[in-house]
Backbone bond lengths (Angstrom), bond angles and torsions (degrees), N, CA, C in turn:
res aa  C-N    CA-C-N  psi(-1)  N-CA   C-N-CA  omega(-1)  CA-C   N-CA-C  phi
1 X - - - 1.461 - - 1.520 109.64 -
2 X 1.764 115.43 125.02 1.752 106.52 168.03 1.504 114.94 -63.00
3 X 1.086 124.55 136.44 1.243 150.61 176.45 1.429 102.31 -81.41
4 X 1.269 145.33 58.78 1.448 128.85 -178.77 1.698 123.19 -62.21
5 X 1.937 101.06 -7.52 1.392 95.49 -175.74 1.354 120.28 -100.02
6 X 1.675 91.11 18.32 1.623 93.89 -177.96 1.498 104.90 -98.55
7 X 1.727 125.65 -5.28 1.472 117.70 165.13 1.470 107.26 -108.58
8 X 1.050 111.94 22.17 1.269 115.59 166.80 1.590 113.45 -92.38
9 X 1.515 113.68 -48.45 1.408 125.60 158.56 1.838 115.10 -58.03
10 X 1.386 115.97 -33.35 1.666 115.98 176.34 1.392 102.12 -62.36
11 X 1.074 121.90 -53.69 1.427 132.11 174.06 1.541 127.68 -28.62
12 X 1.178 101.61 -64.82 1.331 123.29 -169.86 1.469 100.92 -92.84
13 X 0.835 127.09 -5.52 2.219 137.32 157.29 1.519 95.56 -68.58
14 X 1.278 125.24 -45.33 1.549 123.18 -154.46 1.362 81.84 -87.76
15 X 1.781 138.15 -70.12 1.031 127.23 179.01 1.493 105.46 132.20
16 X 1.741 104.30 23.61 1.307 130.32 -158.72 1.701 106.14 -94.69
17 X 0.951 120.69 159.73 1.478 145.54 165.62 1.544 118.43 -85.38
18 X 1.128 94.41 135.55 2.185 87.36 -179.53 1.561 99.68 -75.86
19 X 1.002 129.09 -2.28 1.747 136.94 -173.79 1.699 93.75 -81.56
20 X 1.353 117.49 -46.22 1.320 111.10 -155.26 1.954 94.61 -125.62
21 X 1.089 99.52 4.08 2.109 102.46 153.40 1.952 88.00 -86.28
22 X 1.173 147.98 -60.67 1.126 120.47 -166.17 1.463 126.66 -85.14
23 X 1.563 115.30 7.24 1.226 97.81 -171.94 0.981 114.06 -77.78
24 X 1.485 109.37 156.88 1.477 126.69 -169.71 1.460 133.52 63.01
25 X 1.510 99.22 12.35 1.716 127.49 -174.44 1.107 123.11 -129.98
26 X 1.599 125.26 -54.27 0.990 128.11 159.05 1.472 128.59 -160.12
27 X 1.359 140.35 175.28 1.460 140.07 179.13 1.221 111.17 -46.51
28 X 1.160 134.58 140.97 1.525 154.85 160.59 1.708 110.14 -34.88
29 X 1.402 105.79 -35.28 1.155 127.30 176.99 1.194 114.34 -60.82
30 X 1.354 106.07 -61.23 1.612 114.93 -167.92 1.734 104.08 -59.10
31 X 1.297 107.62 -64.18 1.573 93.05 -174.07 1.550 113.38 -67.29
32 X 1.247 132.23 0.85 1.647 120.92 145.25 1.067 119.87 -65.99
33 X 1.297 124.45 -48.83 1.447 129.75 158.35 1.610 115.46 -20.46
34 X 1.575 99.99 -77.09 1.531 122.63 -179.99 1.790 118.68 -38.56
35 X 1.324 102.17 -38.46 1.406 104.00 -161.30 1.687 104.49 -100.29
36 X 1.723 100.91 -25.78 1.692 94.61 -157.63 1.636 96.79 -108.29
37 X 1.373 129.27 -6.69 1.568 135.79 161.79 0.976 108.25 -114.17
38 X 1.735 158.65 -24.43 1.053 143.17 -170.62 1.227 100.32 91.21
39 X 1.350 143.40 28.20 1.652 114.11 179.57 2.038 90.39 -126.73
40 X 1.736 84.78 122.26 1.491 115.62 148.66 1.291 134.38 -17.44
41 X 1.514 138.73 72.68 1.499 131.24 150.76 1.903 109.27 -6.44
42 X 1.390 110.10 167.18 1.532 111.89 150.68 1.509 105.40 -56.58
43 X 1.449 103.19 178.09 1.683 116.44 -178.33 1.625 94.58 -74.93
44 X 1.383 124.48 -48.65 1.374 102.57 -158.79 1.684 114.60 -87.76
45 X 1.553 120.34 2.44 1.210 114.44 170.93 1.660 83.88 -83.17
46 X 0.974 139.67 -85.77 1.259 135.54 -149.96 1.279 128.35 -27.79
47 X 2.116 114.96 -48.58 1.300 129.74 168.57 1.516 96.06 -44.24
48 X 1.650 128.26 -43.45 1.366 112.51 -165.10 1.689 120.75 -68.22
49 X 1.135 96.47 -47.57 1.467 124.62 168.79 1.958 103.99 -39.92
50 X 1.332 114.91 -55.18 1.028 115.17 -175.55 1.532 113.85 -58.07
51 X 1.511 104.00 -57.22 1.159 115.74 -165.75 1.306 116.82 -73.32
52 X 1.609 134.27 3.58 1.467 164.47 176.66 1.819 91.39 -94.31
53 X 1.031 121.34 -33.65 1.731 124.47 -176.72 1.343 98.40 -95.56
54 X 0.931 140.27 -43.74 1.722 140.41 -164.82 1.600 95.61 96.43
55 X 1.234 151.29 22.00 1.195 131.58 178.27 1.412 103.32 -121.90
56 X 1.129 117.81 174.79 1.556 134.66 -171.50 1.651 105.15 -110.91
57 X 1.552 105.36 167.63 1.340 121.74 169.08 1.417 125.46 -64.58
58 X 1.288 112.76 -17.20 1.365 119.21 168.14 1.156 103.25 -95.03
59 X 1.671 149.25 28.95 1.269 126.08 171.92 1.671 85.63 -120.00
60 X 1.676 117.97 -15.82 1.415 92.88 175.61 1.780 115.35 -106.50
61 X 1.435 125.03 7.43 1.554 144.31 164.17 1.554 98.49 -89.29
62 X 1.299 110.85 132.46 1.577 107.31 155.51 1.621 97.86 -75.01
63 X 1.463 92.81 165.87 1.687 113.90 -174.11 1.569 110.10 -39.82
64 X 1.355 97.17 -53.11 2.272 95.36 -178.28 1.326 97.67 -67.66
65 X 0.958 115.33 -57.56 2.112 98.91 -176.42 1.217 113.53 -46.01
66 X 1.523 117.96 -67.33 1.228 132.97 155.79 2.305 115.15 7.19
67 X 1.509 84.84 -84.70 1.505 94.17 -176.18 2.024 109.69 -78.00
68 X 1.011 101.92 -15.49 1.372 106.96 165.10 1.747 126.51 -74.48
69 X 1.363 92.73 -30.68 1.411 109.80 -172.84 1.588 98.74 -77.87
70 X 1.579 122.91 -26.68 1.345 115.49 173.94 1.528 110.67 -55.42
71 X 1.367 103.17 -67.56 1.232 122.00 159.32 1.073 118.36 5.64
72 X 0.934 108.61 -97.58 2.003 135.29 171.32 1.588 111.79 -32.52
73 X 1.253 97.50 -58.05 1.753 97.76 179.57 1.417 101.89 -76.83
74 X 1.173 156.33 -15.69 1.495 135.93 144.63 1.256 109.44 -57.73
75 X 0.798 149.70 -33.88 1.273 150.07 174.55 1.710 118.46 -56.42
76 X 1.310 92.39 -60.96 1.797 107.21 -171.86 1.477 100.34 -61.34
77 X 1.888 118.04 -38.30 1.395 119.88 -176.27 1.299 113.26 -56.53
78 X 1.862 115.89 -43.72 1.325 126.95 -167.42 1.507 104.50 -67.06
79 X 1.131 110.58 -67.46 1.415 117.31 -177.35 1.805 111.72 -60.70
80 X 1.261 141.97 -29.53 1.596 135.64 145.59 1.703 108.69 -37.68
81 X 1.069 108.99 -56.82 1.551 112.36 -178.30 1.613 128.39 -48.76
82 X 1.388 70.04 -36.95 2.047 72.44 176.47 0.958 121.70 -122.35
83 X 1.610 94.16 32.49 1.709 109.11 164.24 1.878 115.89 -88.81
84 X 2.434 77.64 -37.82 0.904 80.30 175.80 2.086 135.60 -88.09
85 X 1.041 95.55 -8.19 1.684 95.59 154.35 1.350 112.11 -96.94
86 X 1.710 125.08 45.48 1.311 109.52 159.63 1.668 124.76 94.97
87 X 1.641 99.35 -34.00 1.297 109.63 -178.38 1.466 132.96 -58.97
88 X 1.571 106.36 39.42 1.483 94.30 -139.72 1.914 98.86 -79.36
89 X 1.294 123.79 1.55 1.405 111.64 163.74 1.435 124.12 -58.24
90 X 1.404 104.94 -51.55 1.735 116.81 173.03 1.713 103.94 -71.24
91 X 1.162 131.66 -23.17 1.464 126.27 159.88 1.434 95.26 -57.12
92 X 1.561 132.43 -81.20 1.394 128.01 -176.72 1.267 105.53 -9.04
93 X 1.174 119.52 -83.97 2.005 147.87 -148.90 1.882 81.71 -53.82
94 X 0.922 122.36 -77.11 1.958 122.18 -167.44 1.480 89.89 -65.59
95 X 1.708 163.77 -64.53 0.806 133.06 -146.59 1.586 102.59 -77.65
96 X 1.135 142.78 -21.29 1.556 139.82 -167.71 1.992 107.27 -93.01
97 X 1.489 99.23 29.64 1.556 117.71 -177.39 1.419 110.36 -108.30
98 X 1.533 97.14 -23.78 1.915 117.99 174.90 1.434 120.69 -104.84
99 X 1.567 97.78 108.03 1.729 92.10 -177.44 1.536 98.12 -71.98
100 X 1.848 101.89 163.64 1.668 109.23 -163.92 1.942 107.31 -85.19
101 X 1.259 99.63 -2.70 1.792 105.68 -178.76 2.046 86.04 -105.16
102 X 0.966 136.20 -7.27 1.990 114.61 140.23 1.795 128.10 -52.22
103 X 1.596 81.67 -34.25 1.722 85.64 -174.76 1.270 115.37 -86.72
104 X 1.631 136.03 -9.75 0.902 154.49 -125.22 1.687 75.87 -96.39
105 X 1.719 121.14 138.82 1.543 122.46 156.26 1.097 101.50 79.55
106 X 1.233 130.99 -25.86 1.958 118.58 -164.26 1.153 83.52 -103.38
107 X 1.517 98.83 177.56 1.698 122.27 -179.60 1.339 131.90 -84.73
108 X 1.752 98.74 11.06 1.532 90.84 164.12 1.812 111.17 -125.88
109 X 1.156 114.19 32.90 1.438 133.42 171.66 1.438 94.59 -47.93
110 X 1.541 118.87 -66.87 1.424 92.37 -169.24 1.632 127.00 -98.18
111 X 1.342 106.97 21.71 1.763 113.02 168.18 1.277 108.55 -94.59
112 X 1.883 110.82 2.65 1.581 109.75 -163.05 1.368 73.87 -96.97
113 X 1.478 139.20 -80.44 1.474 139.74 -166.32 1.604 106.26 -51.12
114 X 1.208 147.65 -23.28 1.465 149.53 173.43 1.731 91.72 -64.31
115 X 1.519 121.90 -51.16 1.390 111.34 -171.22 1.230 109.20 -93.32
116 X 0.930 150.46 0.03 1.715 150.66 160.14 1.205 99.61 -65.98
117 X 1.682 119.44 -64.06 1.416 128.48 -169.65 2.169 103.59 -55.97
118 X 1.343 87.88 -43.18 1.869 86.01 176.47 1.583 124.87 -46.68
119 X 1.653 80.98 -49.84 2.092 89.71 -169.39 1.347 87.95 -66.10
120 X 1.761 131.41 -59.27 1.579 120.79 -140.73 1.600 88.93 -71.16
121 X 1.414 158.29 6.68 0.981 169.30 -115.63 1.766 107.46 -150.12
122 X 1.304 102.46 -56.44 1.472 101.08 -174.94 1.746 115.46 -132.59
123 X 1.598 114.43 -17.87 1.548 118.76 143.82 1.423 119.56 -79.08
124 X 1.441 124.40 -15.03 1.664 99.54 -173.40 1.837 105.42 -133.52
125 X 1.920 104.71 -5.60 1.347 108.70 159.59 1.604 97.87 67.68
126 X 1.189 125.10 14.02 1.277 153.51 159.02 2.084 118.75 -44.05
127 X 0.675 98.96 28.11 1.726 118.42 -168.62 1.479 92.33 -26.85
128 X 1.118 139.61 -105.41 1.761 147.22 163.94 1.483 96.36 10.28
129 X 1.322 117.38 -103.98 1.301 135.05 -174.95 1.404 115.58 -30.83
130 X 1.356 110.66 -35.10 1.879 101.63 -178.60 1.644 100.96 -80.64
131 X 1.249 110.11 -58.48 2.016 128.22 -179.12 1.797 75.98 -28.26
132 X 1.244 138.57 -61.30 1.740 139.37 -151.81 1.575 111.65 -56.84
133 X 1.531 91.60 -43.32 1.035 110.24 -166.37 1.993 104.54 -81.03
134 X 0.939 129.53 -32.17 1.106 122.80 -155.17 1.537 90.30 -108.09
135 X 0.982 138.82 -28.85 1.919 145.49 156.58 1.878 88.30 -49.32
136 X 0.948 121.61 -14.26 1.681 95.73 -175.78 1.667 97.20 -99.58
137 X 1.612 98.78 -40.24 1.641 94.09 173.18 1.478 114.77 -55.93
138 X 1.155 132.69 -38.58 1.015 117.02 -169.29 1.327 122.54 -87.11
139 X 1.699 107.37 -2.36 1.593 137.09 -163.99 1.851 80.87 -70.49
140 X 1.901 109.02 -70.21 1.475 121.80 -165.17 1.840 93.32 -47.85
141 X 1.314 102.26 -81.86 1.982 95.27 -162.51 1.246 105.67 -34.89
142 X 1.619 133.51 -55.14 1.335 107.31 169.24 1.403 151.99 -11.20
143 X 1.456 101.04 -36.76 1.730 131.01 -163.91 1.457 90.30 -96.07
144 X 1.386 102.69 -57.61 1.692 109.32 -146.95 1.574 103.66 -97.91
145 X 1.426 121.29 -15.52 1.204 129.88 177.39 1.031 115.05 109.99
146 X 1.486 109.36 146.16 1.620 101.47 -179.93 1.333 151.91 -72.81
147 X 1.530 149.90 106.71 1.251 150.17 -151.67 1.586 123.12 -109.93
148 X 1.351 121.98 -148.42 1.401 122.75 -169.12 1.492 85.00 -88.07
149 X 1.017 135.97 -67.32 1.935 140.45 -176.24 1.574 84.42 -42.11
150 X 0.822 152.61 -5.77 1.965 135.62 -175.75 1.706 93.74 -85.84
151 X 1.312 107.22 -61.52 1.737 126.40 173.11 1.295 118.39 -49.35
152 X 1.333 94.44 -65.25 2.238 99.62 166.08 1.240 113.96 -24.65
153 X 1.405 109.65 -63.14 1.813 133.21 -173.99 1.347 99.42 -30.40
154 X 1.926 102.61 -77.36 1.310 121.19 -146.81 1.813 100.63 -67.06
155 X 1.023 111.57 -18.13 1.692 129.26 -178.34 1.739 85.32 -62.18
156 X 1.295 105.68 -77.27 1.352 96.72 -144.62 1.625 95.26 -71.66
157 X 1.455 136.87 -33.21 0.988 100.70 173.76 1.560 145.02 -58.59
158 X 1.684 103.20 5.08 1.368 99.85 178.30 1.097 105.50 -75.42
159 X 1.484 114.92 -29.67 1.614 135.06 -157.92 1.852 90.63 -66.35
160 X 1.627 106.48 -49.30 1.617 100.14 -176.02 1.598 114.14 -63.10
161 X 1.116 99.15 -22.87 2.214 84.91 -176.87 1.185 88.21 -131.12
162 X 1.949 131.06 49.52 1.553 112.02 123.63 1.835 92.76 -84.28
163 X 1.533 126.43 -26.30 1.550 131.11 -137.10 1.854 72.60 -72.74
164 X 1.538 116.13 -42.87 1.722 124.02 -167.38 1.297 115.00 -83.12
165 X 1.497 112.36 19.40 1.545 119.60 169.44 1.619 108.58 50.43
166 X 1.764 107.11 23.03 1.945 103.72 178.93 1.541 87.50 -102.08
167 X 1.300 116.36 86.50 1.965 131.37 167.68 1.724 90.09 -25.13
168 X 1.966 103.90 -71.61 1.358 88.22 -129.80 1.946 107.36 -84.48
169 X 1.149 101.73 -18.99 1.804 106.92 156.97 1.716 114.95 -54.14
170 X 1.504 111.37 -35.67 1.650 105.35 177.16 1.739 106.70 -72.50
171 X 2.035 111.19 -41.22 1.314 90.61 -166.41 2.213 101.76 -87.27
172 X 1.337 118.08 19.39 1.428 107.59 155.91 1.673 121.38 -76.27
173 X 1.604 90.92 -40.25 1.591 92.33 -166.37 1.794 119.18 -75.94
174 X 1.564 88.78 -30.97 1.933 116.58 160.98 1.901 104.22 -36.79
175 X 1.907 92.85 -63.80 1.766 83.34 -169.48 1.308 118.90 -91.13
176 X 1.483 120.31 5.88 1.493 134.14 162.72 1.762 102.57 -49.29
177 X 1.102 94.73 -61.22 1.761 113.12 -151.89 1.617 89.99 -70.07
178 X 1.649 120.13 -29.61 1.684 93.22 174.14 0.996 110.38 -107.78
179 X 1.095 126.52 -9.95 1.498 117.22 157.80 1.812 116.25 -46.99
180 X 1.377 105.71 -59.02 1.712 117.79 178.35 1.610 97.19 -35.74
181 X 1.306 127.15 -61.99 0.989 160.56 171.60 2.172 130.33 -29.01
182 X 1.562 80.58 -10.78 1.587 89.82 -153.83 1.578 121.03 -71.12
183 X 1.347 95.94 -19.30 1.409 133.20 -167.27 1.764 104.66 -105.07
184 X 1.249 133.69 134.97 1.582 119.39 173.11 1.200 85.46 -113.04
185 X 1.342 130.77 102.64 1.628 130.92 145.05 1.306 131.59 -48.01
186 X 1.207 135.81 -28.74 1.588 146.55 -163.79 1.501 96.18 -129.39
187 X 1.369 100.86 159.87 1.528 110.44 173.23 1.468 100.93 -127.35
188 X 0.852 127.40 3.58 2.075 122.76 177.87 1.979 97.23 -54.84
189 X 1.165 113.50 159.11 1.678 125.08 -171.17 1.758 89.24 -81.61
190 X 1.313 125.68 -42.90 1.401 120.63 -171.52 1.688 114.57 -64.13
191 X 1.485 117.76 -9.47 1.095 96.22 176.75 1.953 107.32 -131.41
192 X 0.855 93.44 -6.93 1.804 97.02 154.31 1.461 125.37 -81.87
193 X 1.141 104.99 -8.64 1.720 119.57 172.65 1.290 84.14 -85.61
194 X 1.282 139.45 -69.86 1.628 127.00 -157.95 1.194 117.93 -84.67
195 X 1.365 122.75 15.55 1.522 137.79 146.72 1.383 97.00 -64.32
196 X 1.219 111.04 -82.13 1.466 128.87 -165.67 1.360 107.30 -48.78
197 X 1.181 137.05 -24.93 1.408 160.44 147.41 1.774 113.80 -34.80
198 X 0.996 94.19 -52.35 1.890 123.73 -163.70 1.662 98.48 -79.18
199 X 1.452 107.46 -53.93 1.653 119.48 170.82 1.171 109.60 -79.46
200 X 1.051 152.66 -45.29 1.405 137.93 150.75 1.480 123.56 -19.65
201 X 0.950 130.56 -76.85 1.155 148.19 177.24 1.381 119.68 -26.80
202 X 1.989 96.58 -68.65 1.106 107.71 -178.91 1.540 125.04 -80.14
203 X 1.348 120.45 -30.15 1.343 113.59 150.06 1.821 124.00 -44.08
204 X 1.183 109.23 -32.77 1.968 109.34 169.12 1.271 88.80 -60.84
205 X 1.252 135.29 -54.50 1.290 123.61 -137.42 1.781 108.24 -73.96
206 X 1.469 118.35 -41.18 1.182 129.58 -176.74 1.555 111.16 -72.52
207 X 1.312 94.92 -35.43 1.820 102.05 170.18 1.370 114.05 -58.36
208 X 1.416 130.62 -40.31 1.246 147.21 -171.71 1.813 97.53 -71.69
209 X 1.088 129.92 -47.79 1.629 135.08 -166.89 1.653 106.20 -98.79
210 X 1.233 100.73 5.40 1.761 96.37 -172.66 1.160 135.30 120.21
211 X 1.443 110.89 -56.84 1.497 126.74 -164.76 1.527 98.00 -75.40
212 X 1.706 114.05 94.83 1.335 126.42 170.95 1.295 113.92 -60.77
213 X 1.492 111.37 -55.63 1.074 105.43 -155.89 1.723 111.63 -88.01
214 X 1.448 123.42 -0.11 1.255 128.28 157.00 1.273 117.45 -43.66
215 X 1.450 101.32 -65.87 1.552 144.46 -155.51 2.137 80.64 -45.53
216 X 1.927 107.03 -65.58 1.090 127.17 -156.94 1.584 106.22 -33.86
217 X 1.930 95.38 -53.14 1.167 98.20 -156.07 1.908 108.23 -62.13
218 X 1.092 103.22 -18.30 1.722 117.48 -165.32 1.766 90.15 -65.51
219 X 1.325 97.32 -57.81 1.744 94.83 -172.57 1.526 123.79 -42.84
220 X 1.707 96.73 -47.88 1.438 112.63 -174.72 1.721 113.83 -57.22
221 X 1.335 104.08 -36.18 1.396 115.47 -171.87 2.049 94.52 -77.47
222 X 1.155 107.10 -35.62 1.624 110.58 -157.48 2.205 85.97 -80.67
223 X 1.248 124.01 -56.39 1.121 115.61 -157.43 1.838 90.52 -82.00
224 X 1.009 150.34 -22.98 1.469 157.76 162.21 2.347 92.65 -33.76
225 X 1.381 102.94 -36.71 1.614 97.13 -158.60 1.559 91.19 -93.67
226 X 1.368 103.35 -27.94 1.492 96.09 -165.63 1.727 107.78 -45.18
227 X 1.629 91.72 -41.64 1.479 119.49 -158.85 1.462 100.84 -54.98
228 X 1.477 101.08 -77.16 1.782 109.65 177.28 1.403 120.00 -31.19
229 X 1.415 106.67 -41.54 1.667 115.88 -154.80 1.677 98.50 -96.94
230 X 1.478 120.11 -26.50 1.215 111.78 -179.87 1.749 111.79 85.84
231 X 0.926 105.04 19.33 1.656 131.56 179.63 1.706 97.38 -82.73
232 X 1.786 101.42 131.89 1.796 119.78 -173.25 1.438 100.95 -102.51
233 X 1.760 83.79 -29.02 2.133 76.84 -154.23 1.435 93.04 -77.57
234 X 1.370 113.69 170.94 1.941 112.76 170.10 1.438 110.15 95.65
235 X 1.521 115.92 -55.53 1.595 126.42 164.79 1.629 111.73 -25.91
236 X 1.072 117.55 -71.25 1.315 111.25 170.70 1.617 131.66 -39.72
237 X 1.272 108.55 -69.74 1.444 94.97 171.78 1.081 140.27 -92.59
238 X 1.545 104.81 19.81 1.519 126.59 165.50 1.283 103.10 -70.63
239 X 1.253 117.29 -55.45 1.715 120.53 -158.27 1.539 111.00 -95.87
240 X 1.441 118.84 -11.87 1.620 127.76 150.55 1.786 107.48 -56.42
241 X 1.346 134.39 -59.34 0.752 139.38 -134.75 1.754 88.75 -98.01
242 X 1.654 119.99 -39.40 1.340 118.27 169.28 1.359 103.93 -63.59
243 X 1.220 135.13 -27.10 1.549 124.38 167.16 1.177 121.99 -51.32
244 X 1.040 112.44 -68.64 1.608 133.36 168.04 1.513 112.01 -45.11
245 X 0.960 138.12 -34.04 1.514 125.55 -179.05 1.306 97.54 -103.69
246 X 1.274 141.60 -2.18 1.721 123.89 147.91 1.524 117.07 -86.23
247 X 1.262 113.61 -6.36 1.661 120.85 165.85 1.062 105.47 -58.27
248 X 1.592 97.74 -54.33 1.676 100.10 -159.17 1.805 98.39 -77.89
249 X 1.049 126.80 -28.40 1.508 122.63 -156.45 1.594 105.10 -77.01
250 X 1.701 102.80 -51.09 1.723 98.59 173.42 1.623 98.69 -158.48
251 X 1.317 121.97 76.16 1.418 135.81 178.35 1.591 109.88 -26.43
252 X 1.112 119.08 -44.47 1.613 132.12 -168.86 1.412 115.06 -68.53
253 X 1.669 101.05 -74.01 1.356 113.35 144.63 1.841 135.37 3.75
254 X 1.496 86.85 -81.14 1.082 103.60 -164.80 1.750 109.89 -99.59
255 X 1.251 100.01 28.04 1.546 101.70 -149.35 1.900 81.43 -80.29
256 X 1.221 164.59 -74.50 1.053 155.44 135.28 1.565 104.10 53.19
257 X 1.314 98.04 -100.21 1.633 134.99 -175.44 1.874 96.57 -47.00
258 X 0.989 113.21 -54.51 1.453 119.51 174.90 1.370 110.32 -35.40
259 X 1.257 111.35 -58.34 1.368 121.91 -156.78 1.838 113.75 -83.01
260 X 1.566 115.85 -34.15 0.663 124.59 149.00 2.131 134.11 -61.12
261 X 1.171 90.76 -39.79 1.670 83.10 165.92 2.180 120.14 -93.21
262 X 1.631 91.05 2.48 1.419 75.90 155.21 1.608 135.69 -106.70
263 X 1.506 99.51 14.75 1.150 143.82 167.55 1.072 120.98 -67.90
264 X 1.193 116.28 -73.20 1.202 138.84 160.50 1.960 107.71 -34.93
265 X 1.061 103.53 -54.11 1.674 127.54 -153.48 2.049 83.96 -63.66
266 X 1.434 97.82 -57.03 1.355 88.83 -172.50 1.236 133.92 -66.12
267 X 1.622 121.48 -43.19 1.510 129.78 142.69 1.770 121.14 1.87
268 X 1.945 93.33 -70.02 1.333 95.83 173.24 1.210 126.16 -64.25
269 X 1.387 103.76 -43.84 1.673 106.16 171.20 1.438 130.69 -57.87
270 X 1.182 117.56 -25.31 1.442 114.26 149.97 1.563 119.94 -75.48
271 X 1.208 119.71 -8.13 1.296 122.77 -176.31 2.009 105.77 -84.15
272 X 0.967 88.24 -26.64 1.398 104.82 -169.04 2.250 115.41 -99.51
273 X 1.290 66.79 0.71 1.566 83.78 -167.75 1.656 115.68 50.94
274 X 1.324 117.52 37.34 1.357 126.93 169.81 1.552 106.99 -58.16
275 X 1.467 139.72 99.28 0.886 135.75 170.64 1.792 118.85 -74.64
276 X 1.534 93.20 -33.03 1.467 105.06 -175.19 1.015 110.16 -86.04
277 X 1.394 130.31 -6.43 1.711 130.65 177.72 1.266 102.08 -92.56
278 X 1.569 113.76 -47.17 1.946 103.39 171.22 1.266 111.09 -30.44
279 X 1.460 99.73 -69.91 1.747 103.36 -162.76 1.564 111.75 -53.92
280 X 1.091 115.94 -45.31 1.769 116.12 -169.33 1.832 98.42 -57.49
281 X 1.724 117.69 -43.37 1.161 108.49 -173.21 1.675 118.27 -76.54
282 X 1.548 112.35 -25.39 1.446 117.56 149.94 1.325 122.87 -29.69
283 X 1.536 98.02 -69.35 1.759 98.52 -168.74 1.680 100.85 -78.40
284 X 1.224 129.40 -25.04 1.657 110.49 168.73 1.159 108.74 -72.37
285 X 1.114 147.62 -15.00 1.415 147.45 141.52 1.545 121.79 -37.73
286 X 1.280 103.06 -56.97 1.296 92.55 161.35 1.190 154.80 -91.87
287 X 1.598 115.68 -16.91 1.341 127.96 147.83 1.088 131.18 -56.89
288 X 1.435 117.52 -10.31 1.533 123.99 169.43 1.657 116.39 -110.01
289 X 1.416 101.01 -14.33 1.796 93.50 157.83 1.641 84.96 96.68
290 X 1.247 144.55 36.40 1.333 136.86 -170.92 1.620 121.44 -112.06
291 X 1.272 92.76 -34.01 1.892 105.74 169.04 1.447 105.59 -40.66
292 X 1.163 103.71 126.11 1.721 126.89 -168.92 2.212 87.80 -78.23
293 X 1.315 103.47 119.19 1.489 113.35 155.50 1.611 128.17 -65.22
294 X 1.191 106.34 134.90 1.125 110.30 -163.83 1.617 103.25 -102.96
């Protein structure tokens, strides 16, 4: 069980304000929330929160939550991961290991419904059931305030009504999620990956309907983090997909830059062991006459 009245008491030891326990962490809200109902931030506002108090996660979990809560967050990490290379069947198999009253109150309630809603979304093509699932995520940030799972959501729901052929509901929820997005507040790897995640996506998506030079700006901003952050994964079909929308925009032109970022594109993709990105950049290679002669 969270203990919210045990940073309510850390607080008021230091001699602090809930205005200035969240700055630069989170809404004023949230830690009223936290202290005067008991309900849980995400894990990584909270670690901050804690570590702004001097106390640990076990001083606000009793002991069984506590060692359970490890638990859980190996879990949520494993199963995020192989969502995010795609895996989302073997995501299935580890997320259906967590009943949904574990997540209930802790801080990963809503990355547990963000990844249910993902797999039934893109392993089970489940349209109903994910939209359910991701209306609850956005039900919690509502309450607790809004986070990276608020953006995730609106991401994939573009992803659900491009899958429902509704364009202009996919390209609202598409520029929701980078808009949310515009700003990188945190520097931890878990949530600049799901930036890069968020721009990924939605740059395919605009590439797919036309709008090149939308699409562009998404890349520029998405491969710009790779750079800073030192991030492998994403490189690849960032700079495939920036290929491809200067093909299409002015082939001649850009024929230079083309050639070099599908270059680039493949590098990573072997770096990444993208098997399925080789091939797609193979055969656009060859349908466009681009394979360098030897």
């Amino acid at each position: 069980m969270f203990k919210g009245n045990e940073v309510r008491q850390a607080r008021k030891n230091l001699n602090m304000t809930q205005k200035e326990l969240c700055k630069g962490i989170c809404t004023p809200v949230t830690i009223s929330k936290l202290e005067s109902k008991n309900i849980a931030p995400t894990v990584d506002i909270l670690i901050k929160i804690c570590t702004r108090l001097g106390i640990s996660l076990n001083d606000v979990f009793d002991e069984f939550s506590a060692s359970g809560l490890q638990a859980l967050q190996e879990k949520m990490q494993q199963t995020e991961l192989l969502t995010t290379i795609q895996q989302h069947k073997e995501a299935k198999k580890v997320l259906q290991t967590v009943k949904e009253e574990s997540v209930r109150d802790t801080p990963y309630e809503e990355q547990y419904h963000f990844l249910k809603g993902d797999i039934l979304l893109v392993a089970d093509q489940d349209y109903e059931d994910a939209k359910f699932e991701f209306d609850k995520v956005l039900n919690i940030t509502l309450q607790n305030g809004n986070n990276l799972y608020t953006a995730l959501t609106y991401n994939c729901l573009g992803v659900l009504y491009f899958k429902q052929k509704q364009n202009e509901k996919a390209a609202y929820y598409f520029r929701l999620s980078c808009e949310f997005v515009e700003e990188v507040p945190e520097l931890n790897s878990h949530y600049v990956s799901n930036v890069i995640r968020i721009l990924d996506n939605s740059s395919r998506y605009f590439s797919k309907i036309g709008e090149y030079e939308e699409s562009n700006d998404l890349i520029e901003r998405g491969l710009k983090l790779t750079r800073e952050y030192r991030f492998g994964s994403y490189k690849d079909t960032l700079s495939y997909i920036y290929a491809y929308n200067l093909y299409e925009l002015d082939r001649e032109k850009n024929k230079e830059q083309i050639t070099d970022l599908i270059g680039r594109a493949k590098v990573y993709a072997e770096d990444n062991d993208n098997h399925y990105l080789l091939k797609k950049i193979e055969a656009f290679e060859e349908t466009n006459n681009l394979k360098e002669k030897a």
